[in-house]
N, C-alpha and C positions, 0 to 999 in steps of 0.2 A: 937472078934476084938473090940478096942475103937470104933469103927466109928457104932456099933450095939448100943450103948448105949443113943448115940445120933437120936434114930427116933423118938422118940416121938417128941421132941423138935423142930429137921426139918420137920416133917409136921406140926409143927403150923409154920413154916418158909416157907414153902410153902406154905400154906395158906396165910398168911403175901405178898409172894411174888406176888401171884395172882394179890391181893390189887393194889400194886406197877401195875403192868403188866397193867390194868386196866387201872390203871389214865392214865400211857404213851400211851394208847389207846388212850383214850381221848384226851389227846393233841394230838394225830397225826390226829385225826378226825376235829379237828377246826384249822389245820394247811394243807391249800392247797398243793398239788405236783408241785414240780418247774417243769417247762414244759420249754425243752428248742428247739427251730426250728432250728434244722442243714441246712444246703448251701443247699443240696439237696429237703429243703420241709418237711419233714418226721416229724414229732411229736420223737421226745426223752421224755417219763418217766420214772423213774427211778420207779423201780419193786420194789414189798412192802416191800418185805425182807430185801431191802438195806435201804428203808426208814423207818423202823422199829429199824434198830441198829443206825439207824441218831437218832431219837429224842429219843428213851427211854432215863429214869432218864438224861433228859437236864441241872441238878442242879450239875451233878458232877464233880468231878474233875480228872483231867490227873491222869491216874493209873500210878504205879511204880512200878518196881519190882525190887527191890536192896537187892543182897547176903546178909546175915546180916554178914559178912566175908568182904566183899567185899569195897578197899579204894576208898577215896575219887578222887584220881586219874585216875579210870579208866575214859575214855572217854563214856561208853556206858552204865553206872550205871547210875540213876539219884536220888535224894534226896527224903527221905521219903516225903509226900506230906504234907504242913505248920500246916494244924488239926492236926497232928497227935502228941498226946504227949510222952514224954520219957516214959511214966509207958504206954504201953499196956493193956487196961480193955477189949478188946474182948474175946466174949467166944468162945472158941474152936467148941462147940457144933454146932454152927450155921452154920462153913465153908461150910459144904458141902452139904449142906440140897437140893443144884440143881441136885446134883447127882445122877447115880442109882447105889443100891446096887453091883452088875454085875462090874460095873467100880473100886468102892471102891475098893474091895474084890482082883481083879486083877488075876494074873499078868497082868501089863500092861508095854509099851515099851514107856517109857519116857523119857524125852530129859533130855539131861546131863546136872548135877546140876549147874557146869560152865560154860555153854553157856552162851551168851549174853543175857541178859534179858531184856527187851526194855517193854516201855512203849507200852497197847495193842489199850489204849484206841484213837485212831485217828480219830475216828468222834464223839467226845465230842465236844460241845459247845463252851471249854474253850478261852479265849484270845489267850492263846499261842500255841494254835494250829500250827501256821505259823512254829514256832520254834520248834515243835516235829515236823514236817516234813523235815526242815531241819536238824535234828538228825537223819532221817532214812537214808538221803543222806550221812551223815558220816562213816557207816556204811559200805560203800562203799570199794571197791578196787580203787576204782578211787583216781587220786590224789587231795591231798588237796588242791589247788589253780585250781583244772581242772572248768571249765566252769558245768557241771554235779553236783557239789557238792555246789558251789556258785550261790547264786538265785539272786543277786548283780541286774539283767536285770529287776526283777521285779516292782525294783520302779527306772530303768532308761532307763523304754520303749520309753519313747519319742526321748534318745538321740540315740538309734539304729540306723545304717547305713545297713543293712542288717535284713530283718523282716523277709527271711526263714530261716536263721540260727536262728535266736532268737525261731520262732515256730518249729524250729525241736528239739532244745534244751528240749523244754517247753513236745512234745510231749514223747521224752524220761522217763523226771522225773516223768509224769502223768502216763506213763503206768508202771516204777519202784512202783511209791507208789499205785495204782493199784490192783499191782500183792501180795503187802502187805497186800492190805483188804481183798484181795479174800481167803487167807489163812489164817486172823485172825479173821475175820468177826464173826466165828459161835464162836466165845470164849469171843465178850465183855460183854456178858447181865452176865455170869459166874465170869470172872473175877470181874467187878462190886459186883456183890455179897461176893465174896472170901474177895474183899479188903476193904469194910463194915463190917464184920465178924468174920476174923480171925486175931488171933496175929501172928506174923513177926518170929516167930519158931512155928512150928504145932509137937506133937507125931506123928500125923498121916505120915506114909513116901508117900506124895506126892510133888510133884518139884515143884516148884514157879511158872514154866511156863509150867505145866502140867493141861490142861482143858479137861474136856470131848466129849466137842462141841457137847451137845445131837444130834442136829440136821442136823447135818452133813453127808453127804458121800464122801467117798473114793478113790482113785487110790492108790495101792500101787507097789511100781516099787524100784528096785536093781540095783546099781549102777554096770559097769562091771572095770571088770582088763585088761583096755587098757588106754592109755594116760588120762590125764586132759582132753585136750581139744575135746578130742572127750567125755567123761562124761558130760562133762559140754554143749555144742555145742550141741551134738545129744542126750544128754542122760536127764541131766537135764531140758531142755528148751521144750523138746519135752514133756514132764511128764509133765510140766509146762502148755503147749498147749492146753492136754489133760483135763489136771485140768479146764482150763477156759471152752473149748468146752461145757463139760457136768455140769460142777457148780458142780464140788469134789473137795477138799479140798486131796494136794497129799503129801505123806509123802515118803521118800523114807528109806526102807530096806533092810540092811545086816545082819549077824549074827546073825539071829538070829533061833538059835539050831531048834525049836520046830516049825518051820515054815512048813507050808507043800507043798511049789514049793521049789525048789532046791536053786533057785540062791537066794532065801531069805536067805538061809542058810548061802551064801558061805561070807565068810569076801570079803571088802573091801581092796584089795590089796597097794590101794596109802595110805591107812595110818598105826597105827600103836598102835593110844591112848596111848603114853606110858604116867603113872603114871595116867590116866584118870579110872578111875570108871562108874557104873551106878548110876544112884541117887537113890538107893534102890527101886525104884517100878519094878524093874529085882531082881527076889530071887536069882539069881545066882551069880549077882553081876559081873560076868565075864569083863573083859578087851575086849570091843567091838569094835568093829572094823568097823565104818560105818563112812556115811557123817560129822556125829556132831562131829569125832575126828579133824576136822579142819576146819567147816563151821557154820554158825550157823542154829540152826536147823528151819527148812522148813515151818514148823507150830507149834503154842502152842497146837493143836490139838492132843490129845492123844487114839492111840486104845488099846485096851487088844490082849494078845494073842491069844484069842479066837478068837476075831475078825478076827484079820491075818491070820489063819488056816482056818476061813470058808469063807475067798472072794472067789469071783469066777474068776478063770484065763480065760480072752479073750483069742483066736484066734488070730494068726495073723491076720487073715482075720476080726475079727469083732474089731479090733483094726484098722484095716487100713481103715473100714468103720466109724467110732469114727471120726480117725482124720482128712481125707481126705473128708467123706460126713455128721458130726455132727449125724450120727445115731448109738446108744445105741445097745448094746447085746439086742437080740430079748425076753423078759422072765425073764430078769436081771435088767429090767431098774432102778427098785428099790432096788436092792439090794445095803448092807451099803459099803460093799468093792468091789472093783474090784482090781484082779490083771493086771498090763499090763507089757509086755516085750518092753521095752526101743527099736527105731531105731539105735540111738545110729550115726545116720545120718543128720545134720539139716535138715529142712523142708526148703524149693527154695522162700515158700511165707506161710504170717499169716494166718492159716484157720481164716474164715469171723466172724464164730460163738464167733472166741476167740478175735478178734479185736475191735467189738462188746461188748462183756462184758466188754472188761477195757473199752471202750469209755464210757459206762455208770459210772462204778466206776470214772472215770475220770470226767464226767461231774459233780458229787456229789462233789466230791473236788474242784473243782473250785468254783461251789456256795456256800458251806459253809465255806471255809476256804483259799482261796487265793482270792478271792474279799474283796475289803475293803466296806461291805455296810454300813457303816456311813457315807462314800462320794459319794453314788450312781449317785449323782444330778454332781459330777464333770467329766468333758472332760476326765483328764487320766482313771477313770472308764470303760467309754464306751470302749475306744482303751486297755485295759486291759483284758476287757470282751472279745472283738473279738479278740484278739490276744489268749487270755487261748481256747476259744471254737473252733479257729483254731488250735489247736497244736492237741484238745480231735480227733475233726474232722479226724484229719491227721494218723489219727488211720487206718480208714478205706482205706486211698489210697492208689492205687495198687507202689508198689516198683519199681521202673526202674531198670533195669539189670546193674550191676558196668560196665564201660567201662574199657578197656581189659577185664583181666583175672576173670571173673565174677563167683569165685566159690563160696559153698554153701552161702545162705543167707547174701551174701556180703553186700548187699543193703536192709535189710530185719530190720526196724528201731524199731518194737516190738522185734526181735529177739535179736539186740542189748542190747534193755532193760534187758530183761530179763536174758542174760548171766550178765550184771551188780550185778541182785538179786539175781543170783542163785552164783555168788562169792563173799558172804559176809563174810568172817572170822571170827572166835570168836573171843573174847576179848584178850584171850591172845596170841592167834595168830598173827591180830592184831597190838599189842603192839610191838612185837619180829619184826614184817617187818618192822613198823614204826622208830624203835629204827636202825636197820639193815640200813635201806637206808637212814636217815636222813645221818649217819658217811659216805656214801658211796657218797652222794651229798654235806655235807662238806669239807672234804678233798679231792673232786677234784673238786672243783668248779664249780658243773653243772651250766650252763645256759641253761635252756632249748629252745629257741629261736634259738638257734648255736649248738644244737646239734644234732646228728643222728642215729639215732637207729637201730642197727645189730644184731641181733638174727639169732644163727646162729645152725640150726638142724643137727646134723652128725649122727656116731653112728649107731644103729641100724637103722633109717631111711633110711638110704645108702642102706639097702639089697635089699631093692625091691618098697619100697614105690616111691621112691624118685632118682631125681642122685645128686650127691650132688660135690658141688665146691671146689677146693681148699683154703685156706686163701690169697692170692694172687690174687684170682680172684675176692672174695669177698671185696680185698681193690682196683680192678678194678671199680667193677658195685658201690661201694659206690661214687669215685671219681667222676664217670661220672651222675650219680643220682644227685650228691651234685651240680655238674655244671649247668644241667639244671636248680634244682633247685634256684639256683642264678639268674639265666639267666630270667626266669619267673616273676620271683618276682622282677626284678631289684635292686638286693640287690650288695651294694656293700661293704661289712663286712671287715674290714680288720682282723678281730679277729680269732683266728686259732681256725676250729671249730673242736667239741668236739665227738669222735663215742663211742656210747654205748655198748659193745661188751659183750655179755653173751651167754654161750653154755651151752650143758650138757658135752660135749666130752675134754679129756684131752689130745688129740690129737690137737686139734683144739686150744686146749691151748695157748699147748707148738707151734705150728705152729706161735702162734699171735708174741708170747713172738722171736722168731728164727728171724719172718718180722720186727719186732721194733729194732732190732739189727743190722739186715742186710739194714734199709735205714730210716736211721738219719734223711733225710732231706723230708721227707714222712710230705703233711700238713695237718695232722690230732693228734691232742692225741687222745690215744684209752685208754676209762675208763673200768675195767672190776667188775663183782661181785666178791669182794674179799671173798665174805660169801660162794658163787656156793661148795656146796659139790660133783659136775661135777660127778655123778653116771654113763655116757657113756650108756645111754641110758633113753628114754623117755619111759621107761615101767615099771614102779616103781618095780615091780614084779619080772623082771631081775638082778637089782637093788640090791635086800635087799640079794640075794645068796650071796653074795660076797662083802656089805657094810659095813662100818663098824658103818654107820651113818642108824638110823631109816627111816622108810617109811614116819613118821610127821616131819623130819628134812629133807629128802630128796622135798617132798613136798613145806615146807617153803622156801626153796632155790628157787625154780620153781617160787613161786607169788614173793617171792622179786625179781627175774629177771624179772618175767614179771612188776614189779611194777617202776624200773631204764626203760624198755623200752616205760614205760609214758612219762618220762621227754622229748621225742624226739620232735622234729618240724618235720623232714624227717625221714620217718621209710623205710628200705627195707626187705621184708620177705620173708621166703620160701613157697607160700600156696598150698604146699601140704601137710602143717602139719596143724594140726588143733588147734596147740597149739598158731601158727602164725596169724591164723588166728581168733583166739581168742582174740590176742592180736590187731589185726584191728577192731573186735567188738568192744570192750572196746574204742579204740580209735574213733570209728565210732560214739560213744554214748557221746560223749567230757570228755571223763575219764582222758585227755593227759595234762600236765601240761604247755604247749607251749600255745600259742593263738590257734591255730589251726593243726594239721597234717597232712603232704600227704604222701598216707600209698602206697607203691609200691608192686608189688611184681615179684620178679625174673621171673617168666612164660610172661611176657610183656615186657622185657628189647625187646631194639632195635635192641642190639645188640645179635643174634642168637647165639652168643660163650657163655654166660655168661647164656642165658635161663635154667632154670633148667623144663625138664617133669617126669611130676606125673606119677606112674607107671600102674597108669589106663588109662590113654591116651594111646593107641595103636601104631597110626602111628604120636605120636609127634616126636620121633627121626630121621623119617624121613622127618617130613616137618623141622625140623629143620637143618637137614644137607644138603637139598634144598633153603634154605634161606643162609645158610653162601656160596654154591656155587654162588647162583646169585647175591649176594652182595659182592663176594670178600672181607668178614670179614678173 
């Protein structure tokens, strides 16, 4: 292999590198620990490790990692860094000299060479810090004008009318970019190096955003073949959890043949990679079938196959002590991988352990890079400070239960976050929903302000999950929502407001299309996704038997619907689906491109005719047909 030819030269590169390691030593020994005193009293410092990838080589610049394919158009590419000249003199030799042979050598399971490649380096020094942080918010599902994505509040704290919205907002984006570091963290002293080193096409087949994160440990967890929202909801966020808990760094896997637990093996049912490859560090090359066919990937952290073969598979039982009581497999604590099996259930509330670690990542971002300290000595400083260290704070307090229908993690504002991070898109993803719903917002003229968002689950949720409404009743419960609505707000609109209407059932369709027919004088326009490849059910799986459209086209349809039920002011949804109530996550997080939204959900209607019960609720059918008898509904 080329990469044997190069040791000699990478041990005088580590050697060299030591040097380096040293000095940053020394700076961080003549640079005090920011110590900062939470509400409660308590000393907060931030732990060496995190203050270790703060100051190393403080002289650098924002890394980049741009396809050398890749146009100038994408939104999430960024420009080679201004040193850098047209003629590349790096030697090859030096790329890898952090690595160990074991890693080289491979196989290793590495993220797809198309994926979003983003800048790793976020606690660099640089000026424009501020601005790659607002780049990871773009990244986002969220909408482009949503409150979540715009930091606009940062320099117009003073003119605030409401300071807990402003710190719930703040507390959201801190624990997103957060959950950023926690997973990129062990890869910047490497990348650093890589991008000192090597030229911008390497022989060696390793991916741009392919690290080894010497130092690293593990969770590795498999996605299942049940809806989005419960993957995402219970599956990703909980992996996520677990990540922070114990300070692993969690990748998630599919397909991958040579794995030795089962569900490593089994492909990822919601998607489909069509025309997607591996980046050659899989000998196989195969057409895979996991998260990164339509997310972007999890971490730059990269393991080998061997790695994956020898974690050790928890227990449910020492999984459930992990996440419920922060304690480690008994024996295991060190070990580099763990496997865990997904709940697949959200969690009710943020274990402490993991609200805790982003508060600390949180409290780091704020001191280095959303304080302006060159104004330290000015008023809006201080109110800037207390306003960011309230929001880190806000980490830790305990969630109040949503009034009404308070199902999972309704009110759970890490949880929130965290569905934001875990539904990032690739780039060309992406682009396709971008392009999809801009046409679908200009040719009918959303306004988001006046419009209402219906999402409506049919379909195979009907069987059992779920009861599910007519079209007719659901242009009832919108009506009577939309009145209150007015009524509350003293709004007196005369503008005919706007319903956002997106299914998967073609049923439900043609039901919409039959009601717009049958009453003219109906005062609502109803917008639909023209793009909806309406597969008649939310189980991708079901789905591709008899579609004629892919698992990543079926999919894309799904976030561009959920992406048209951003633009709502009044949302009404069914939450017994999780897909629905993913979409009040998001909304919960200020993803929603309204000023604000009130998210409803069918199980709280007043009116007992229109309620819909989940099919784990036992005796709701009966307390609901005791409420319409004593109400003469």
């Amino acid at each position: 292999m080329k990469v044997r030819r190069f040791r000699l030269v990478s041990c005088i590169c580590l050697m060299l590198g030591a040097l380096a390691a040293l000095a940053s030593l020394a700076l961080l020994l003549q640079t005090s620990y920011h110590v900062y005193q939470s509400n409660d009293g308590m000393a907060n410092t931030f732990d060496a490790e995190m203050e270790l990838h703060l100051r190393q080589n403080i002289r650098r610049e924002a890394i980049t990692f741009a396809n050398a394919t890749a146009t100038s158009s994408t939104a999430f590419v960024t420009a080679p860094p201004h040193h850098q000249s047209s003629v590349d003199t790096r030697d090859e030799s030096h790329c890898y000299s952090l690595n160990s042979q074991a890693w080289l050598d491979g196989p290793r399971l590495g993220n797809l060479q198309d994926s979003s490649l983003i800048d790793l380096d976020l606690f660099s020094s640089d000026s424009g810090s501020v601005t790659y942080l607002q780049r990871l918010l773009g990244q986002s599902v969220c909408a482009e004008y949503s409150r979540f994505r715009n930091m606009q509040d940062l320099q117009q704290l003073q003119y605030t009318t409401d300071i807990n919205a402003t710190i719930h907002a703040w507390t959201i984006r801190l624990a997103y970019w957060a959950m950023h570091y926690h997973q990129s963290k062990h890869a910047l002293l490497e990348a650093t190096h890589r991008h000192a080193n090597c030229p911008l096409t390497s022989s060696i087949d390793i991916g741009t955003y392919d690290y080894e994160c010497v130092n690293a440990k593990y969770i590795v967890a498999s996605l299942a073949n049940v809806g989005l929202g419960a993957n995402v909801r219970g599956g990703m966020v909980y992996g996520y959890l677990a990540g922070l808990i114990s300070d692993r760094v969690v990748v998630f896997v599919n397909d991958l043949a040579n794995a030795s637990h089962k569900f490593l093996r089994r492909p990822w049912a919601l998607v489909s990679c069509d025309g997607d490859n591996g980046n050659g560090t899989d000998t196989s090359r195969h057409r895979r079938r996991d998260a990164q066919c339509f997310f972007m990937p999890s971490t730059p952290c990269v393991l080998t196959h061997a790695d994956i073969q020898q974690a050790y598979a928890l227990t449910n039982k020492e999984t459930q002590k992990l996440v419920k009581q922060g304690i480690p497999p008994v024996g295991h604590e060190q070990d580099k991988v763990w496997y865990m099996k997904l709940g697949f259930t959200p969690l009710t509330a943020t274990p402490v352990k993991a609200a805790e670690r982003l508060r600390k990542y949180a409290s780091l971002i704020i001191q280095q890079y959303l304080l302006p300290r060159a104004n330290a000595s000015d008023e809006h400083y201080h109110a800037l400070q207390t306003m960011l260290h309230q929001a880190a704070d806000n980490m830790l307090r305990h969630d109040e239960p949503r009034q009404g229908y308070n199902y999972g993690a309704a009110n759970v504002k890490i949880h929130h976050a965290l569905v934001v991070y875990a539904m990032r898109p690739r780039r060309d993803k992406a682009a396709r929903i971008k392009q999809q719903l801009e046409n679908l917002l200009r040719s009918h003229n959303v306004q988001p302000e006046t419009s209402f968002g219906l999402p409506i689950r049919a379909s195979d949720k009907c069987v059992k999950e779920s009861e599910c409404l007519s079209f007719e009743q659901h242009m009832q419960a919108t009506s009577l929502v939309w009145a209150d609505f007015n009524s509350n707000t003293s709004r007196n609109d005369s503008t005919k407001p706007l319903i956002l209407f997106t299914t998967e059932s073609t049923a439900i369709v043609q039901d919409q299309i039959n009601f717009t027919t049958n009453h003219p004088d109906f005062p609502f326009r109803i917008v639909s996704n023209t793009y909806d490849v309406t597969p008649n059910t939310g189980f991708i799986t079901n789905a591709e038997a008899g579609a004629t459209s892919s698992a990543d086209d079926i999919l894309l349809s799904a976030v561009t619907s959920l992406q048209l039920q951003l633009q709502a002011r009044v949302t009404l949804g069914n939450c017994c689906s999780n897909f629905h109530t993913m979409l009040a996550d998001l909304l919960a997080a200020g993803c929603g491109a309204a000023s604000q939204n009130d998210f409803h959900c069918f199980q709280e209607l007043e009116d007992p005719n229109l309620r819909i019960c989940c099919g784990w609720f036992k005796n709701c059918k009966e307390d609901k047909l005791r409420a319409v008898e004593a109400n003469n509904f």
